[in-house]
N, C-alpha and C positions, 0 to 999 in steps of 0.2 A: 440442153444439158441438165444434168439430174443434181448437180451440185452446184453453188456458190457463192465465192469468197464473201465475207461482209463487209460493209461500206467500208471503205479505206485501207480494204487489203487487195492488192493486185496475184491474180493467177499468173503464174511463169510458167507451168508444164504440168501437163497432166498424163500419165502414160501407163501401160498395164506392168504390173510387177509382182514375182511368187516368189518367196525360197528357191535358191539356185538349186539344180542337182548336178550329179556326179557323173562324168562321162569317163574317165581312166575306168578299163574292164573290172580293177577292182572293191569302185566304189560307183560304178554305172548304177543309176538310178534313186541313188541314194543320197543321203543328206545327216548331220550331226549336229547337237546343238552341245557345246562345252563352254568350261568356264578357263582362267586362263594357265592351269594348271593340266589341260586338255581331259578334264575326270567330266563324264556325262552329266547331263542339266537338266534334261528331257522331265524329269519326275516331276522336276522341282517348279517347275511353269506354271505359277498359279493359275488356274481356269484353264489349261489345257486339258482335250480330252487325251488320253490314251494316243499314243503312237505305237509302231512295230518296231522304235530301237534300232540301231546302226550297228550292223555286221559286215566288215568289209570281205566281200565274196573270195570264198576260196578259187584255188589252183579249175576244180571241177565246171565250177561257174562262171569262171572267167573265161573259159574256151570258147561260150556263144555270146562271147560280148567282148568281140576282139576288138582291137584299133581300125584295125581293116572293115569291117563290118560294119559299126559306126560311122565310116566315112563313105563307106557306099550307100549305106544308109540316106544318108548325106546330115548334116548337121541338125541344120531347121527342122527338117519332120523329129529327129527323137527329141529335139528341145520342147517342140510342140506336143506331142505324145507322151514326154513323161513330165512336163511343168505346165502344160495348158496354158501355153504362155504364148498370145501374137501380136502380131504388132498392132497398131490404130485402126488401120482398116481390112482387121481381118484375115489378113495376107502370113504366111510363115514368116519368120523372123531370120533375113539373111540370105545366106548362097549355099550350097552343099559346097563341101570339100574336108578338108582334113581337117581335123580337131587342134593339130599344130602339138607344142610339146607342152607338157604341165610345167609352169614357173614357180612354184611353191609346190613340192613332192610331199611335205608333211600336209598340205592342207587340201590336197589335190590329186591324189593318189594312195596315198597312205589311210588318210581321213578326207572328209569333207565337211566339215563345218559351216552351219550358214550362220549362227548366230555363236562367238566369241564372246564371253558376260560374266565377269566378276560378279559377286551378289553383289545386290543394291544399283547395278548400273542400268544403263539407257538400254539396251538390246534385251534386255531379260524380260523387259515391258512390252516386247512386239507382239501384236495380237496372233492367236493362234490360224487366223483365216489365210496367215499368208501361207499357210503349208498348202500344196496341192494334196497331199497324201490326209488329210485333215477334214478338209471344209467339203459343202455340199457341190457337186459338179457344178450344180447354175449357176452358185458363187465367183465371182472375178473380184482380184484384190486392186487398188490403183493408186499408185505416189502421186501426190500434189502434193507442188512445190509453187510457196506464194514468197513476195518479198518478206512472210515476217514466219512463216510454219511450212514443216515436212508435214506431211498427213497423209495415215493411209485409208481410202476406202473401201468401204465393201459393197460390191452392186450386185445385186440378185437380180438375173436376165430371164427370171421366170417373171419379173414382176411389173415387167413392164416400164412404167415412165415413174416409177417410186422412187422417193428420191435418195439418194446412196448414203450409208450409215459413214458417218466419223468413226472410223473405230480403234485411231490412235492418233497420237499427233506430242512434235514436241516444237520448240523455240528454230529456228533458224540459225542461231546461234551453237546448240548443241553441236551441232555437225560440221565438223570439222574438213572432211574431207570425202568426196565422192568420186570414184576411179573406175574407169575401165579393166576388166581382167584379161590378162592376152591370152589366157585360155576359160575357154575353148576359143580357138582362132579369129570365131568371127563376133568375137565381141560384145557377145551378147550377154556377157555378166556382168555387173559392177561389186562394188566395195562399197557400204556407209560407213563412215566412222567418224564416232560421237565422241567429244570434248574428256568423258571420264574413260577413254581409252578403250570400250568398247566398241563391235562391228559384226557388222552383219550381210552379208552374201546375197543378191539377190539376181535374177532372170528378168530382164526388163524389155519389155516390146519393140523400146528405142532407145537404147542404151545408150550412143552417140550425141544424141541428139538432148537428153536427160542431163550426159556428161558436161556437154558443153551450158548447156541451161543455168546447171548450177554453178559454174566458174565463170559465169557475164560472161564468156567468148561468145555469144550469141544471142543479139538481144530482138523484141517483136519491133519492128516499124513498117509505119504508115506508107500508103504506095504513092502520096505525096512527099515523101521527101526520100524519093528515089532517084537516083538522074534519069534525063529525059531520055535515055536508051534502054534502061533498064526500064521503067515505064511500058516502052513502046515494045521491048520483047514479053514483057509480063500479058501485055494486051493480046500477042500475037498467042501466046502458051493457052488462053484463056479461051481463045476465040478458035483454034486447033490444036490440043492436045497431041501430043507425040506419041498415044498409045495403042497399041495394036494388042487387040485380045482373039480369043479362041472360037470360032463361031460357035460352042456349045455354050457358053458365057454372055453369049449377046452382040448387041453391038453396039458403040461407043456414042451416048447422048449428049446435048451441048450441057456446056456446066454452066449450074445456077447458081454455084456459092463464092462468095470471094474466096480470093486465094490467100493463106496462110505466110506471113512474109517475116523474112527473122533477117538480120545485117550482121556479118561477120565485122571483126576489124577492119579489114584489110577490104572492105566495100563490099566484097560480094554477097547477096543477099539468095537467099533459100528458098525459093517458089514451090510452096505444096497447093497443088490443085486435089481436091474432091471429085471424082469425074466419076458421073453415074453412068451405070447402063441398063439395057434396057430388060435384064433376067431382076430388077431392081436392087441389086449390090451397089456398090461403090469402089472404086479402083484410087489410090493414093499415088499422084504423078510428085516427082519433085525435080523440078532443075535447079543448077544453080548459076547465076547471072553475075557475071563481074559489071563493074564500071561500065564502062564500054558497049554494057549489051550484049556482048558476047555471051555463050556460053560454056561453061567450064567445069570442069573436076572439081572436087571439093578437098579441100587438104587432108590429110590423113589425122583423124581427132587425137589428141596427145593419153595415152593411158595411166 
């Protein structure tokens, strides 16, 4: 890994995140940055370069960017397409289907704002690199979240194993609140919001998984202090992955990494396996294990 925490601070989650964009036909693609009187900000962003400004698309232009078309689309490719935005390993972000219905029509339809900033607040300070429409293509932005700092980095994947820039960060304490958006359907947005009543909009790889991270509903533990069935199916997940891939893709190698282990409340723990293959990619498995051993559904994360 190209970043990390210093001594006495612990990593909690580390995941890709940009500026949300706008899926309703008449802000599809699009993105606003206002202050809390909804009057444009954009100008005003110290050290930003130049954007193209927010024009929510006419009657004309909304006719090839219907709801229908969107959702045949299917979700993940235009999330991917117009935010460059995937999950950990690489993968689209989600399932196709419908984009579901906007739950806020003024910030979501009407407009779409990803950064809400009174002058002088927390959001007006986010670095410019989380614009997709902004930064260089090689560029990738990434929330890390420790017990004591939010941070964002910037990784340049022309650069190889260099190490990823700080290129903001504030208290743990600032942030008040981190929410899932129920639109677009599949979850893929959240909500920041900082202590001085600003917020900011963002497209996250793992949105769920981020969610939960930051509300302790889901914490790392050791595969010692698992029960002795959940152990023993962790061992079986490890030693035969459940995954069937495309034979243009490869074919399935044994895995060499441990596996990733997080403990809900309620026992059940979240097995992410790394499972390479043999085109040299990596595939991201994940079950989830109750008590028992068994294997199970995972609750539906709260938004």
């Amino acid at each position: 890994m190209d970043w990390y925490p210093p001594p006495g601070e612990s990593l909690l989650m580390r995941a890709n995140v940009a500026f949300a964009t706008g899926f309703a036909p008449s802000v599809a693609g699009l993105r606003s940055f206002r202050d809390t009187e909804r009057r444009d900000i954009e100008a005003q962003l110290t050290g930003w370069p130049p954007g193209d400004g927010f024009t929510p698309r006419g009657k004309a232009d909304r006719a090839g960017i219907r709801a229908l078309d969107i959702a045949l689309l299917g979700i993940p490719r235009l999330i991917n397409m117009i935010g460059n935005v995937a999950a950990p390993s690489g993968r689209l972000v989600g399932e196709p289907g419908s984009p579901g219905k906007p739950q806020e029509p003024e910030n979501e339809v009407d407009d779409f704002p990803v950064m809400w900033a009174a002058e002088g607040t927390i959001a007006r300070t986010l670095p410019w690199q989380l614009d997709p429409a902004r930064r260089p293509k090689s560029l990738r932005t990434e929330f890390v979240l420790t017990d004591q700092r939010l941070l964002i980095l910037g990784v340049d994947a022309s650069a190889g194993l260099a190490p990823a820039d700080e290129l903001w960060q504030v208290p743990r304490h600032s942030i008040t609140a981190i929410d899932r958006m129920a639109y677009p359907a599949n979850g893929s947005d959240v909500r920041v919001r900082f202590e001085d009543g600003s917020w900011t909009r963002w497209k996250a790889g793992d949105a769920a998984k981020l969610v939960s991270r930051a509300r302790g509903e889901r914490q790392p533990v050791a595969q010692g202090a698992l029960t002795p069935q959940q152990r023993e199916r962790v061992a079986q997940l490890v030693a035969d992955p459940p995954l069937s891939v495309a034979r243009s893709v490869g074919t399935v190698l044994p895995v060499t990494e441990s596996p990733s282990l997080e403990r809900f409340p309620d026992g059940t723990v979240a097995v992410e396996l790394r499972v390479p293959l043999s085109n040299g990619t990596t595939q991201t498995l994940t079950r989830y294990v109750a008590p028992s051993g068994t294997d199970v559904m995972p609750k539906e994360d709260p938004q």
